[in-house]
C-alpha positions in Angstrom: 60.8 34.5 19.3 63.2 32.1 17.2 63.6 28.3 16.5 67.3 28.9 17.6 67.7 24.6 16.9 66.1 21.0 16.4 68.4 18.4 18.0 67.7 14.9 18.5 67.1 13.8 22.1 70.1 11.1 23.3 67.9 9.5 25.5 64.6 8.8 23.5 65.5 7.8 19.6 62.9 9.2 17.2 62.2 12.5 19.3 63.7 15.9 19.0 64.3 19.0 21.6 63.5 22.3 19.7 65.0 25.5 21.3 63.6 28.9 21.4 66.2 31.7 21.8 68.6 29.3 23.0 66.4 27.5 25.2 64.7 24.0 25.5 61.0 25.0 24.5 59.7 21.5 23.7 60.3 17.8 22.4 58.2 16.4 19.8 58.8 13.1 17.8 59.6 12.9 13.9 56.6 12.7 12.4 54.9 16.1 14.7 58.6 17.7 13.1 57.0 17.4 10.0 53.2 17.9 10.4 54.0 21.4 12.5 56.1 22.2 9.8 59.1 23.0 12.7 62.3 24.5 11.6 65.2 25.9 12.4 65.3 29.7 12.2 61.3 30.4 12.1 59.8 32.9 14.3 56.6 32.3 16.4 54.5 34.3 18.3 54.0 33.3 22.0 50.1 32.0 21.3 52.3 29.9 18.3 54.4 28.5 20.6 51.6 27.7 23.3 49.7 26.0 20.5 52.5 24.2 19.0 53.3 23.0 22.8 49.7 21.8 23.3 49.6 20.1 20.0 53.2 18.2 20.7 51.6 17.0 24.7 48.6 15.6 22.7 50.2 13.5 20.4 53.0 12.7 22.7 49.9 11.5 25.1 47.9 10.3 22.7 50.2 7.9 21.6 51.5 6.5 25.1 47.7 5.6 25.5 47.7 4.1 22.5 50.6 1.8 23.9 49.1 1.3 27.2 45.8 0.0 25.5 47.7 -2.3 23.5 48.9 -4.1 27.1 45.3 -4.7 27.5 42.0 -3.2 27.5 41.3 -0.6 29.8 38.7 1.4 31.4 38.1 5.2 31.2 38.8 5.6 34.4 42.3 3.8 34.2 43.3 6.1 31.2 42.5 9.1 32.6 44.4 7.4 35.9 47.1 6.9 33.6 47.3 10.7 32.1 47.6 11.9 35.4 50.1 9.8 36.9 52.1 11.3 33.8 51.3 14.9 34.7 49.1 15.7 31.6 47.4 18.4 31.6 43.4 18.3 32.2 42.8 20.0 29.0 44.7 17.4 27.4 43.4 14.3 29.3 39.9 15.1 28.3 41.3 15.6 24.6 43.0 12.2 24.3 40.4 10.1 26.4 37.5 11.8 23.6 39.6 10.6 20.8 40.4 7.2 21.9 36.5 6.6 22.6 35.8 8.1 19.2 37.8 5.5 17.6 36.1 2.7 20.1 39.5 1.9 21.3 37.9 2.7 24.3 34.5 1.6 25.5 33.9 0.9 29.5 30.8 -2.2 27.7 33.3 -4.2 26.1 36.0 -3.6 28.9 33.9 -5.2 31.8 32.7 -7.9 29.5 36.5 -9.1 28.3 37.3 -8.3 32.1 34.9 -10.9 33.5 35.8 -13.2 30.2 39.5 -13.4 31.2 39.3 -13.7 35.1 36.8 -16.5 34.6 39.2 -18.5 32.2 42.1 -18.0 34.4 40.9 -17.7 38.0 37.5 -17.6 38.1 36.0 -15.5 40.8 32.3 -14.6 42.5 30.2 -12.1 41.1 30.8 -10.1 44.3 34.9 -10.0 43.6 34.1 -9.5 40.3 31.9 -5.9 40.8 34.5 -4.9 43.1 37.5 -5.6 40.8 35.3 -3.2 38.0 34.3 -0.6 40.7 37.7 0.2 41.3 38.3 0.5 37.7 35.7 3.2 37.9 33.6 1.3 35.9 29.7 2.2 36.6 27.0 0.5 38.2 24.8 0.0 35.5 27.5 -1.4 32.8 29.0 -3.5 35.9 25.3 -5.2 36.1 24.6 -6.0 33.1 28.3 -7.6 32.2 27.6 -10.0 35.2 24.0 -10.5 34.0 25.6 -13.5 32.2 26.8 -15.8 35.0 24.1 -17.5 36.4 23.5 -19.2 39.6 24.7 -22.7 38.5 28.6 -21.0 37.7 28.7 -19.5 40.6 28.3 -22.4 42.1 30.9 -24.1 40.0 33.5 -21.5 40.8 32.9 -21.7 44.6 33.4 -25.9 44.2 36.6 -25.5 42.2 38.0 -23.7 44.7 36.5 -25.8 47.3 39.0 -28.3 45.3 41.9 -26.3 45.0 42.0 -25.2 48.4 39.6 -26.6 51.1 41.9 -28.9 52.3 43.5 -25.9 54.4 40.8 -25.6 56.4 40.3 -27.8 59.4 36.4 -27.9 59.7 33.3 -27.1 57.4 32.5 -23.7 59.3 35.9 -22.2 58.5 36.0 -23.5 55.1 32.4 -21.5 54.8 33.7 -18.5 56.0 36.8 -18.5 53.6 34.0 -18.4 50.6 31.9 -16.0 52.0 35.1 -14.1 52.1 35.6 -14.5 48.7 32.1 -13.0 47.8 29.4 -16.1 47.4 26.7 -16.3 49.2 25.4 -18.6 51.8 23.0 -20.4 49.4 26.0 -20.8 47.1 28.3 -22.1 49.3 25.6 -24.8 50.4 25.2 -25.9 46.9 29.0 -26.3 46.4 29.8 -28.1 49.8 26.1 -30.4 49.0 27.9 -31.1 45.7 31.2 -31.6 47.6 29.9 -33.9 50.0 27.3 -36.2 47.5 
């Protein structure tokens, strides 16, 4: 087999198609051009072209993690989410999601801490919301614990009476405005302090 031609792709600037005995074979961006040492006219063998295919998904991967970090931090579970959404391949997944936790740019700890950190400065939530919200970020049990191990009874409690501010006035009696919190994860002895506070 034959690098028959390296053209740049129209649609994504920076990457190029490379074709194998006339045919598309794989795109890779400038700087895996260079480090794969591609050219035009070089023969491979088919495990050389298999390689050079795996090598090319990994960066191409690697970096589009790399990008969707950078939005925000995210869990382990929400990368590897994210690699298969894009049809990665398991092998490569794995690959990636070890390297990005190599370099700590990953690291489920610090995620559900600076989760907890944000929602609580922007729209502070129970404990109970809060677990959920990292469950289904796949973080686990333990880590989820002992993030929330820093809000205490007295925030809680806080929380439920700012939102007691911000919207009890929808509800038409005590009882239904307790069962909107308890709906929103406090519990009963919580929203007693909150509506005592309230009502002092």
């Amino acid at each position: 087999m034959k690098i028959t031609s390296i053209a740049p792709q129209q649609k994504t600037e920076g990457r190029y198609s490379v074709y194998v005995d006339g045919e598309f074979a794989l795109g890779v961006g400038e700087d895996e051009l260079v480090r794969l040492g591609l050219y035009t006219g070089q023969e491979l063998t088919g495990d050389q072209l298999e390689r050079t295919r795996a090598e090319a998904e990994f960066s191409k991967a690697y970096q589009r993690v790399v990008n969707y970090i950078s939005i925000r931090p995210r869990s382990e579970w929400e990368i590897t989410d994210y690699m298969r959404r894009k049809s990665y391949s398991v092998e490569t997944a794995r690959a990636v999601l070890d390297k990005v936790k190599r370099l700590q740019l990953v690291d489920d700890q610090a995620f559900a801490r600076s989760w907890i950190e944000w929602r609580q400065a922007t729209t502070p939530r129970s404990r109970y919301q809060l677990q959920q919200e990292l469950a289904r970020k796949g973080v686990d049990e333990e880590t989820i614990e002992e993030a929330l191990s820093g809000i205490d009874e007295d925030e809680q409690v806080r929380t439920a009476r700012a939102l007691i501010d911000k919207k009890g006035h929808r509800y038409s009696s005590r009882g239904k405005l307790m069962s909107y919190l308890s709906r929103q994860g406090f519990t009963y002895d919580t929203i007693q302090k909150a509506l005592g506070e309230e009502t002092e």
